[in-house]
C-alpha positions in Angstrom: -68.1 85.0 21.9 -65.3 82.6 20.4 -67.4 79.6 21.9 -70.2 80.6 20.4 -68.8 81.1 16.9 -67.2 78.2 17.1 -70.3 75.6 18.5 -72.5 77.3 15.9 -70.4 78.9 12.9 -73.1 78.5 10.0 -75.3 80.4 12.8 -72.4 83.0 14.0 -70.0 82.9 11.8 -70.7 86.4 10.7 -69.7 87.7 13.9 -66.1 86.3 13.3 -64.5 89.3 12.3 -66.4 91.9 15.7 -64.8 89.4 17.7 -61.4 89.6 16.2 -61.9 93.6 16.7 -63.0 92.9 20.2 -59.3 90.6 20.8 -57.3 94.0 19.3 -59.5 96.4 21.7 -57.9 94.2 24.4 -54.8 93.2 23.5 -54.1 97.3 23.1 -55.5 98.5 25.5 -52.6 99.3 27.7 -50.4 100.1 24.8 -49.7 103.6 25.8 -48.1 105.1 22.2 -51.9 104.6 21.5 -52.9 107.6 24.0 -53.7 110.9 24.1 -51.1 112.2 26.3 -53.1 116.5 25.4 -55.1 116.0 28.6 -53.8 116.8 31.6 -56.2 117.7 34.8 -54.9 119.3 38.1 -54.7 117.9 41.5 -55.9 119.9 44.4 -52.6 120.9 45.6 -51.9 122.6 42.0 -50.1 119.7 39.9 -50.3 118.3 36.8 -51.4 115.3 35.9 -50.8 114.3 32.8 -52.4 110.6 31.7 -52.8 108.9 28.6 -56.9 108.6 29.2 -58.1 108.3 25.7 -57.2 107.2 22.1 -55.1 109.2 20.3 -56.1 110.5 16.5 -53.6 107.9 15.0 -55.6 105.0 16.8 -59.2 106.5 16.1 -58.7 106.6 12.8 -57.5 103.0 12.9 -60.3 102.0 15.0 -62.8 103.9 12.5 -61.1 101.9 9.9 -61.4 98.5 11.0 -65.2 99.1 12.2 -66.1 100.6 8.7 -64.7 97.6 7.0 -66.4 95.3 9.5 -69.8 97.1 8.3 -68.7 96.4 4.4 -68.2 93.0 4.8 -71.2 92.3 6.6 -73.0 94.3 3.9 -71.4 91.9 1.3 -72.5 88.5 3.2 -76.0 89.8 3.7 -76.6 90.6 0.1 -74.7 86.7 -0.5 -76.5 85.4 1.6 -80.4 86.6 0.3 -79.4 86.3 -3.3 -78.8 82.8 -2.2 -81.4 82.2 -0.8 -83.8 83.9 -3.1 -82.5 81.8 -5.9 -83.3 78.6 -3.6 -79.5 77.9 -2.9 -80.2 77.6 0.9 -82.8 76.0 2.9 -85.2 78.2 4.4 -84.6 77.1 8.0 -85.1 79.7 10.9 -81.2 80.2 11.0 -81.2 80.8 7.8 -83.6 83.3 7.9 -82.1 85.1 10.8 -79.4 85.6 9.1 -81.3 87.7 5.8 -80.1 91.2 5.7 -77.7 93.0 8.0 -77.3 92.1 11.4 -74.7 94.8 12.4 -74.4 98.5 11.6 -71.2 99.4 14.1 -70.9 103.0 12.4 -74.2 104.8 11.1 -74.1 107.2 8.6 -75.2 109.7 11.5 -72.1 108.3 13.4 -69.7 108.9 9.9 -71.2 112.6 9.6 -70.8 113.4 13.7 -66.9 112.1 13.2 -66.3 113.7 10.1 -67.6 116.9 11.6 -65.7 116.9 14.9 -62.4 116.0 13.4 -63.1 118.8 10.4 -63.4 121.0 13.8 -60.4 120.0 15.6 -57.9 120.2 12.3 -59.4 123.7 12.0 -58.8 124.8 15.5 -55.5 123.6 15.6 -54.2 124.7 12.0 -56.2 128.2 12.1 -55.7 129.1 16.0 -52.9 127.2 17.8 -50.1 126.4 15.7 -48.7 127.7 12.3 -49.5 125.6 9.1 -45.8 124.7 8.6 -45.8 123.3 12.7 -49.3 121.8 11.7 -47.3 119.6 9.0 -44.6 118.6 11.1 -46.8 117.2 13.5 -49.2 115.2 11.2 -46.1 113.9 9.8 -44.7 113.0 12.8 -47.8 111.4 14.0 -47.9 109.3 10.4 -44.4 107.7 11.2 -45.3 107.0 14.7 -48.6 105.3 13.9 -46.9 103.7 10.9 -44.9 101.7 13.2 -47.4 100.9 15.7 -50.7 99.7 13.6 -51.8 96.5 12.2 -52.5 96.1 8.3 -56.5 95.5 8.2 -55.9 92.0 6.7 -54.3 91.3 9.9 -57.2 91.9 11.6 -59.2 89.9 9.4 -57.3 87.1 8.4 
């Protein structure tokens, strides 16, 4: 993907800020204060396993983040980019035309609404039948400090 953007970046250069994302999705993947460490499955002689399989809620939402502002900005250079080209700034070449209106949607608004629904659910669950409020607090707090220290400012990613 970087050779591409970089041969062609009048024709790609759009796709310069999914392929930063993509380079954070890898260079965290092993980074295991990132994990979920709530699942544990049992192995057939009766013992816990407990893995960090999955994202936890700091990194989702960080994820979630970074993907919504990916679909902003390419929002922004598709609306540049046809009011450009309506007003006869740019040539109408077939790059050019390729490149009118959104090319990317990462997050739908069916997507948001399916998110915003499940983690509504979880918060519920775990305020409501698991823990107290006061514990509830505590551990969203705690959570804030730890993710505080581990995640990147958004203009990192898109610097």
């Amino acid at each position: 993907m970087e050779a591409m953007i970089a041969s062609a970046p009048e024709k790609h250069g759009h796709m310069a800020g999914v392929n930063r994302f993509r380079n954070h999705l890898i260079n965290t993947r092993w980074g295991m204060g990132r994990r979920d460490w709530l699942r544990h499955t049992y192995s057939a002689a009766g013992y816990i396993n407990v893995t960090g399989t999955a994202y936890n809620a700091a990194m989702r939402r960080e994820l979630l983040r970074y993907l919504l502002t990916l679909d902003v900005l390419e929002e922004e250079r598709a609306e540049e980019h046809d009011a450009r080209m309506f007003c006869g700034e740019l040539e109408r070449t077939e790059s050019n035309e390729t490149l009118r209106g959104t090319t990317f949607q990462l997050i739908t608004p069916k997507y948001l609404l399916a998110i915003d629904f499940a983690c509504t659910d979880l918060r519920s669950f775990i305020r409501h039948h698991s823990i107290s409020n006061a514990e509830h607090e505590q551990v969203l707090e705690s959570m804030k400090v730890k993710a505080a220290a581990q995640t990147l400012a958004i203009s990192d990613l898109f610097a």
